[in-house]
C-alpha positions as CSV (number, residue, x, y, z in Angstrom):
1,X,-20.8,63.3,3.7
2,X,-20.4,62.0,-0.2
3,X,-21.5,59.3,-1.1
4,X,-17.9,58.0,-1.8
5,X,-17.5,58.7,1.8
6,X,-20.0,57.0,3.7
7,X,-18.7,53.5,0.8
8,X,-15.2,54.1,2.6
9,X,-16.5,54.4,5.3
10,X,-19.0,51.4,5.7
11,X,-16.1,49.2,4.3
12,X,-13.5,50.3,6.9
13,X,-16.6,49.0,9.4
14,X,-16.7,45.8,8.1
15,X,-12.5,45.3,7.2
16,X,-12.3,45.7,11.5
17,X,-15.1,43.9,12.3
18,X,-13.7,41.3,10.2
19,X,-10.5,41.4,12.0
20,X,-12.2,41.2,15.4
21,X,-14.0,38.3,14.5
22,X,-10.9,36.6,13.4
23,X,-8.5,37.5,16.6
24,X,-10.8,35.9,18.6
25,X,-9.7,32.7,19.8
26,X,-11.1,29.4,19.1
27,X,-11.7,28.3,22.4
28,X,-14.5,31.1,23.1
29,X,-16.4,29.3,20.5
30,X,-19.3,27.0,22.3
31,X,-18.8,22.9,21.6
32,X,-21.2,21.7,19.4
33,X,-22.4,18.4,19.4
34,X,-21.1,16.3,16.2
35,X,-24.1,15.6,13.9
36,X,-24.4,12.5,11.0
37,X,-26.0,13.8,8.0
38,X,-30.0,12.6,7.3
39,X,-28.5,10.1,4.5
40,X,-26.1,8.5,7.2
41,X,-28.6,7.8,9.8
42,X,-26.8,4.8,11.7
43,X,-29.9,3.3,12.9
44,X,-30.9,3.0,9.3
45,X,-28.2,0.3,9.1
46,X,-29.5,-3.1,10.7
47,X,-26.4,-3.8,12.6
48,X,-26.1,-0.5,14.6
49,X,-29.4,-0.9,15.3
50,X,-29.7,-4.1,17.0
51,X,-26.6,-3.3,18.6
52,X,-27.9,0.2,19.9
53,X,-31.3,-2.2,20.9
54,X,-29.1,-4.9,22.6
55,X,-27.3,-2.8,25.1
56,X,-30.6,-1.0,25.9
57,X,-32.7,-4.0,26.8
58,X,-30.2,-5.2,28.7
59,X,-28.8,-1.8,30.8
60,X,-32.7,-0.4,31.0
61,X,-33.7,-3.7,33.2
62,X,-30.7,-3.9,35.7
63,X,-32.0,-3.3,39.0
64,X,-30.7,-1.0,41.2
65,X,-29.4,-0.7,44.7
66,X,-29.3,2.0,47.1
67,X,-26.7,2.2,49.6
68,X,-27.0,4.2,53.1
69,X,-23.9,6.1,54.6
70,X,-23.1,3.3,56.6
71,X,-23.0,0.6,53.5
72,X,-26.0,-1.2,53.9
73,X,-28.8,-1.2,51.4
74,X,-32.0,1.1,52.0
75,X,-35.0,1.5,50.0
76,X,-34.7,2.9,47.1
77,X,-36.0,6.5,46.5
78,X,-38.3,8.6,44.0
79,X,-34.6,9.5,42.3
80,X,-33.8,6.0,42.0
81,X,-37.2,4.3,41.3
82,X,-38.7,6.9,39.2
83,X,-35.8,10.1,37.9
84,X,-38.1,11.7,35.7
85,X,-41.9,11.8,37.3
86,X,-43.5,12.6,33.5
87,X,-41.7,8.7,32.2
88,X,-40.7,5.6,33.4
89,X,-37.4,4.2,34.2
90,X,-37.0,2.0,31.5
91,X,-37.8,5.0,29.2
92,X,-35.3,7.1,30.6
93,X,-32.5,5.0,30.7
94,X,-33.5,3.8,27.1
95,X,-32.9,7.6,26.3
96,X,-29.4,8.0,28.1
97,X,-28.2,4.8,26.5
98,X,-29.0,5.3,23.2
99,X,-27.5,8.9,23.5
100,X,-24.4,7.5,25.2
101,X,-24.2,5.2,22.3
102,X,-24.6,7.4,19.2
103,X,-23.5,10.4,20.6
104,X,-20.8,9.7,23.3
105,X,-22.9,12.4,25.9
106,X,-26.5,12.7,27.9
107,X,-27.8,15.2,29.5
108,X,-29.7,15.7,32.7
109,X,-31.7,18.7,33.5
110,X,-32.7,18.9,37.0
111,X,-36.3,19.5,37.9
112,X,-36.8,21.5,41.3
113,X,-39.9,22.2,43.3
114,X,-39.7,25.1,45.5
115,X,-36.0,24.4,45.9
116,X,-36.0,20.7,46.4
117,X,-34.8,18.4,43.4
118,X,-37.8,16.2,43.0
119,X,-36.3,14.7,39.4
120,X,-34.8,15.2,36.4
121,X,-35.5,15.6,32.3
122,X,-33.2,13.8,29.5
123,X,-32.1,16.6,27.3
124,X,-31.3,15.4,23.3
125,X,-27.7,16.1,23.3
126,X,-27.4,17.1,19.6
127,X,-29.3,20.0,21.1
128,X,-26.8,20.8,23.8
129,X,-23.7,22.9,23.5
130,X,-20.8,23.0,26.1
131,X,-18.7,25.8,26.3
132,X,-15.9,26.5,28.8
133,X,-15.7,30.2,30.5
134,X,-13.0,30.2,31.6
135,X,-10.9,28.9,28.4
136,X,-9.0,26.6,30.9
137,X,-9.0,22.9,31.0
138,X,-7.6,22.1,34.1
139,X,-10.3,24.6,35.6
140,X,-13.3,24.5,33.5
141,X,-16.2,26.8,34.1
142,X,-19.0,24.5,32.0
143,X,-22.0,26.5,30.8
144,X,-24.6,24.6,28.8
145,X,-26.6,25.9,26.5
146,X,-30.4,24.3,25.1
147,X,-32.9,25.7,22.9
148,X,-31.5,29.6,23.9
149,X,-31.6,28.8,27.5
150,X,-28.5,29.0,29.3
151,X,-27.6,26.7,32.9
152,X,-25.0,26.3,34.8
153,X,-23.3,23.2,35.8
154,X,-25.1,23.2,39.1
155,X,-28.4,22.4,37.0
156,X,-26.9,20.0,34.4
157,X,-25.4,16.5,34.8
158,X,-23.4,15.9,32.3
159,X,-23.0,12.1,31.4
160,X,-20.0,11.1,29.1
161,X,-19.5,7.4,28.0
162,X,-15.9,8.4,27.0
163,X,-14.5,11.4,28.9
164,X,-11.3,12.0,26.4
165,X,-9.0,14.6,28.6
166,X,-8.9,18.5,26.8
167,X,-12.5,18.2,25.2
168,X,-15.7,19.4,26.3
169,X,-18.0,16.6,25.2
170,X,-17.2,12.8,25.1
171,X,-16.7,10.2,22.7
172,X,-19.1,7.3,21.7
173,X,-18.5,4.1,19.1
174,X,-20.4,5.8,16.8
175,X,-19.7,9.2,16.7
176,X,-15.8,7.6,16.7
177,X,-16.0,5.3,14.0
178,X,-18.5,7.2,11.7
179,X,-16.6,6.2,9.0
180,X,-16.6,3.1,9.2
181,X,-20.3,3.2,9.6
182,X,-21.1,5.4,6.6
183,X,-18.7,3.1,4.8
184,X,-20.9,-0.1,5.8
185,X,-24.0,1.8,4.5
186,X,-21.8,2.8,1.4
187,X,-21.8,-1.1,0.3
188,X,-25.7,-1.6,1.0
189,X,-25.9,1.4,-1.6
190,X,-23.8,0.2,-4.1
191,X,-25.9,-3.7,-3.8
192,X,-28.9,-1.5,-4.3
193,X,-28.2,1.1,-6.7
194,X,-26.6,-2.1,-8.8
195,X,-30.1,-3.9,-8.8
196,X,-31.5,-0.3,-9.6
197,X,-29.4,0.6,-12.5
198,X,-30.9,0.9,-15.9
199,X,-27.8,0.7,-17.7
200,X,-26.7,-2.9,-16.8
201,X,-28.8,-5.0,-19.0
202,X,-30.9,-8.1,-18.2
203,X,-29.1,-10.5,-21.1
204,X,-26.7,-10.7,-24.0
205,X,-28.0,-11.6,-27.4
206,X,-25.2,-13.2,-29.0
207,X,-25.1,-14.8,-32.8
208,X,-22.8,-17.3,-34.5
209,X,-23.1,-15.4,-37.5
210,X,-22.3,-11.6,-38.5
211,X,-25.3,-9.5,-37.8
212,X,-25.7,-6.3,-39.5
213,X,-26.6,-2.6,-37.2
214,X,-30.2,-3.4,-38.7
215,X,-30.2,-7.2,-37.7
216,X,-28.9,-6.6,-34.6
217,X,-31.7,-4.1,-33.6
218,X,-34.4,-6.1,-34.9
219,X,-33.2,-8.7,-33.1
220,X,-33.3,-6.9,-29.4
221,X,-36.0,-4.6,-30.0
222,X,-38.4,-7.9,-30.6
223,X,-36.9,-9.9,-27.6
224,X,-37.9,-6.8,-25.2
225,X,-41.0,-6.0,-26.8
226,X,-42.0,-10.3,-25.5
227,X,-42.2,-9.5,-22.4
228,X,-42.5,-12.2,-19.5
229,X,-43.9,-15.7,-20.8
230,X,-44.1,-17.0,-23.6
231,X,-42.3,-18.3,-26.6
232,X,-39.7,-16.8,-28.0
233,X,-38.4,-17.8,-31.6
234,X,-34.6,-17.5,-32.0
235,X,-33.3,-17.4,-35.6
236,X,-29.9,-16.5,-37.6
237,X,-27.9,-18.4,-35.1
238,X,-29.0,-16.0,-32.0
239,X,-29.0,-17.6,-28.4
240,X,-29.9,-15.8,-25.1
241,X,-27.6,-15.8,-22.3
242,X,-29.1,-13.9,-19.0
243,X,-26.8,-11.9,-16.7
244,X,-27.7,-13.1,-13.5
245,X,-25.7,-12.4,-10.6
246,X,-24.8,-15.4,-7.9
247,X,-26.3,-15.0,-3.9
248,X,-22.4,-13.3,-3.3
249,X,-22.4,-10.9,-5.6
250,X,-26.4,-10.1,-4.8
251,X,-26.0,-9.9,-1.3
252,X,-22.2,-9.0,-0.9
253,X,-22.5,-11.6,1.8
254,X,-18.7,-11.7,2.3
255,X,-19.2,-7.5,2.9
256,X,-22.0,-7.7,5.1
257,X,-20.3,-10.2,7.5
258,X,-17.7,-8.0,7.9
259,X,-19.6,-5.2,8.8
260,X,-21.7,-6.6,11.3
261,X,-18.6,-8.5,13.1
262,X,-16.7,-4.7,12.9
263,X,-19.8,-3.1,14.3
264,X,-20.2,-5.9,16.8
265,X,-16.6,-5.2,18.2
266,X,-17.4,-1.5,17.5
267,X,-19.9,-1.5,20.3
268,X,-18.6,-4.2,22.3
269,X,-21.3,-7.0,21.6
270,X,-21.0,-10.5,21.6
271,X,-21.1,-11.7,18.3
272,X,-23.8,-14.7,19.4
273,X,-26.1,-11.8,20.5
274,X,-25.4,-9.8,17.0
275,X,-26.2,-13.7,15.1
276,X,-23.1,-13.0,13.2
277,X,-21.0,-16.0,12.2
278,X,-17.0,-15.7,13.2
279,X,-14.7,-17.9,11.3
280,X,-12.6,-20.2,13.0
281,X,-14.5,-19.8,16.2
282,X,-17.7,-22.9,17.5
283,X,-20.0,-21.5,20.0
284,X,-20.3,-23.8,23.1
285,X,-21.9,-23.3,26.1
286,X,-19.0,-22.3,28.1
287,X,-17.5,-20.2,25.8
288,X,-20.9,-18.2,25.0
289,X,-21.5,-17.9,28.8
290,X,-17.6,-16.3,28.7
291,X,-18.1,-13.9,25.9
292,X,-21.5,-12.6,28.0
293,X,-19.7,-12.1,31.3
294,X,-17.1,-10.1,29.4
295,X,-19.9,-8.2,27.6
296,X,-21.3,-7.0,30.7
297,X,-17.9,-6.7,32.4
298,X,-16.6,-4.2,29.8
299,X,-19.4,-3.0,27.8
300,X,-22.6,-2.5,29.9
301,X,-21.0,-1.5,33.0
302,X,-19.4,1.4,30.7
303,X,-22.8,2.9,30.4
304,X,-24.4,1.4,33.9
305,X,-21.8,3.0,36.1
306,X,-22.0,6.3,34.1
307,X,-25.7,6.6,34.7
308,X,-25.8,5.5,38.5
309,X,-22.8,8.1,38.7
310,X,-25.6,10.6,37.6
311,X,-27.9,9.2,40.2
312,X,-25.7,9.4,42.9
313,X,-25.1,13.2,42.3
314,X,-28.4,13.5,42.7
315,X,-29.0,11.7,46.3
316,X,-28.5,13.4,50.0
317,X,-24.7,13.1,50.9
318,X,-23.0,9.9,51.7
319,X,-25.5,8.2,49.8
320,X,-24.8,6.2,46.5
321,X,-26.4,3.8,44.2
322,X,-25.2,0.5,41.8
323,X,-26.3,-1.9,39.7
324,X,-27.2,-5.5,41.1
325,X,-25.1,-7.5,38.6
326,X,-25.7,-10.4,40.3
327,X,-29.0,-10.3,38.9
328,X,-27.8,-10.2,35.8
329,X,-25.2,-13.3,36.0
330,X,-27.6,-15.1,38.2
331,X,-27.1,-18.9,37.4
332,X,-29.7,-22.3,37.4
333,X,-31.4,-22.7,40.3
334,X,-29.1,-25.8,41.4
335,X,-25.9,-23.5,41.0
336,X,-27.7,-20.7,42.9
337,X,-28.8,-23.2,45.6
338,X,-25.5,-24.8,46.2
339,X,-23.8,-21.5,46.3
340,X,-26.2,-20.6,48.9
341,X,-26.0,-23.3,50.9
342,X,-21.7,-22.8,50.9
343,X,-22.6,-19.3,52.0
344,X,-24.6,-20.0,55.0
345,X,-22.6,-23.0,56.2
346,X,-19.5,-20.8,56.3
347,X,-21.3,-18.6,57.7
348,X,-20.9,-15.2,55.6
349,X,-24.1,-15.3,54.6
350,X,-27.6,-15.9,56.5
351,X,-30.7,-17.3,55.1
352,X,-32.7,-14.1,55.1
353,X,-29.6,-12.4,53.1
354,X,-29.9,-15.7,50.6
355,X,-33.8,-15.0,50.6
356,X,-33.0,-11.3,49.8
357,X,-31.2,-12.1,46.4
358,X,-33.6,-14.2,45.3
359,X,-36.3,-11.7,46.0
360,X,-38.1,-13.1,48.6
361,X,-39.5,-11.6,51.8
362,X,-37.1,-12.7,55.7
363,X,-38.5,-15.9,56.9
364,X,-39.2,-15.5,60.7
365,X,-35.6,-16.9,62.6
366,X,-38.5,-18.9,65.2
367,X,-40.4,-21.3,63.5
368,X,-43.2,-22.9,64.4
369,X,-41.7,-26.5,65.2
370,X,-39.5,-24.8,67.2
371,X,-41.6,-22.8,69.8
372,X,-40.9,-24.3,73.0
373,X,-44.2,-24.9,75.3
């Protein structure tokens, strides 16, 4: 075969390969997880981070109940207490909230031992592609895919903090609104590159006379060679006026309140808990105990729920888990005593059930004065 021949040939290869590649359809193609580029960290930017922190705290240190088949609570297992057995709760959770937040997915690996499912591993879900076998939607066949391992959906749980119908992986605030975050980091840039800039000069020399190119250069090359301190002599008429900017322009404080009361409603925060100021708005104790009851209402359970939901995939059947939230909205001690003693007197509530939300062990229903002889 000439050489012209095996060129032709080689190129007719490649023309059909080409082809091939490009009939194929675009829902073959795995799901990859949407990535921020290193400059656009959004935990670099104070706001997203105290927000990410926020929602952590709080979610990581809910307690959790299990419940039996027949409703009533039972002690909570390994799975519940302790999901992965190599880190703590808190740890975990941190984890799944903070990929909930930034990415919009989490991703649970479980762990078995000789067939039984003794716990699970938090998988970093940039790491984790999705793709759908069967090319079908309405009857997806999920395989995941980490670190050139393949699993089925029978070994992953797959935690989304907005399941958005037709796609593969879900939707957080961040991955959402990325440009609005990238645009919030934009203005920090721009107050720092202006403080950084060479070209805008520290002062103007200005004369009430007409200064020659000479005179003129004289002039500014012995006012920077002074340096700080000092005296400096001023002659021909010259006067120095500095350029400095005023706190607004420095900080872009008019800017930066807007960007932390957009990423506050962003994720869903309070802005009390963010320490942003709202105009038009006075913070009162009612009203702050309002906005926190909303926050856990509508934005913590959104990531409480979706983890217990994980949890509760992994217990025997008929057996789920939730969140106490009465822990979390618990109120003074009077409020929480008067309730309790509404409760009992109505009689939907007992005192050992009373003694149970506040933690303590059952009292014993015969007490000493009233042993009969």
């Amino acid at each position: 075969m000439s050489f012209i021949s095996r060129i032709s040939n080689t190129a007719a290869l490649l023309l059909r390969a080409a082809q091939t590649t490009d009939d194929v359809e675009e829902a073959d193609a795995p799901t990859l997880p949407p990535r921020l580029s290193t400059s656009h960290d959004p935990l670099a930017l104070s706001t997203v981070f105290r927000g990410v922190q926020i929602i952590e705290t709080a979610v990581s240190k809910l307690p959790l109940i299990q419940y039996a088949p027949d409703g009533s609570r039972m002690r909570p297992s390994t799975l519940i207490t302790r999901p992965d057995l190599n880190r703590s709760r808190r740890d975990l959770f941190g984890d799944l909230v903070s990929a909930l937040a930034l990415n919009g997915n989490a991703f649970l690996l479980k762990v078995e031992a000789g067939g039984v499912l003794v716990g699970v591993r938090s998988l970093p879900p940039q790491l984790v592609t999705v793709t759908d076998l069967n090319m079908d939607p309405a009857n997806p066949r999920l395989r995941y895919s980490y670190r050139g391992v393949d699993y089925g959906a029978d070994r992953i749980v797959h935690l989304k903090l907005l399941n958005v119908a037709g796609r593969l992986r879900g939707m957080g605030p961040i991955s959402a609104a990325r440009e609005e975050i990238e645009g919030a980091q934009d203005t920090r840039a721009y107050a720092s590159n202006w403080l950084d800039n060479t070209a805008r000069p520290a002062g103007i020399l200005k004369s009430d006379q007409i200064l020659s190119d000479q005179d003129a250069r004289t002039a500014s090359e012995r006012w920077a060679k002074g340096g700080a301190g000092g005296v400096r002599v001023l002659g021909k008429g010259l006067d120095y006026t500095p350029l400095a900017l005023s706190p607004e322009d420095l900080q872009f404080i008019e800017s930066q309140q807007f960007n932390t009361t957009q990423i506050a409603r962003l994720l869903g925060i309070p802005a009390s808990l963010m320490l942003a100021k709202v105009e038009g708005t006075s913070l009162t104790y009612s009203n702050i105990e309002q906005e926190w009851l909303t926050f856990a209402e509508y934005t913590l359970s959104a990531y409480a729920d979706e983890i217990c939901e994980a949890l509760t995939s992994l217990l025997p059947e008929g057996q789920w888990c939730m969140p106490d939230w009465d822990s979390l909205h618990r109120s003074d001690t009077n409020t929480r005593y008067s309730a309790y003693q509404t409760a009992i007197s109505a009689g939907f509530m007992t005192v050992d059930e009373a003694r149970a939300r506040e933690g303590w062990a059952p009292i014993n229903q015969t007490t000493p004065q009233e042993v009969t002889l």
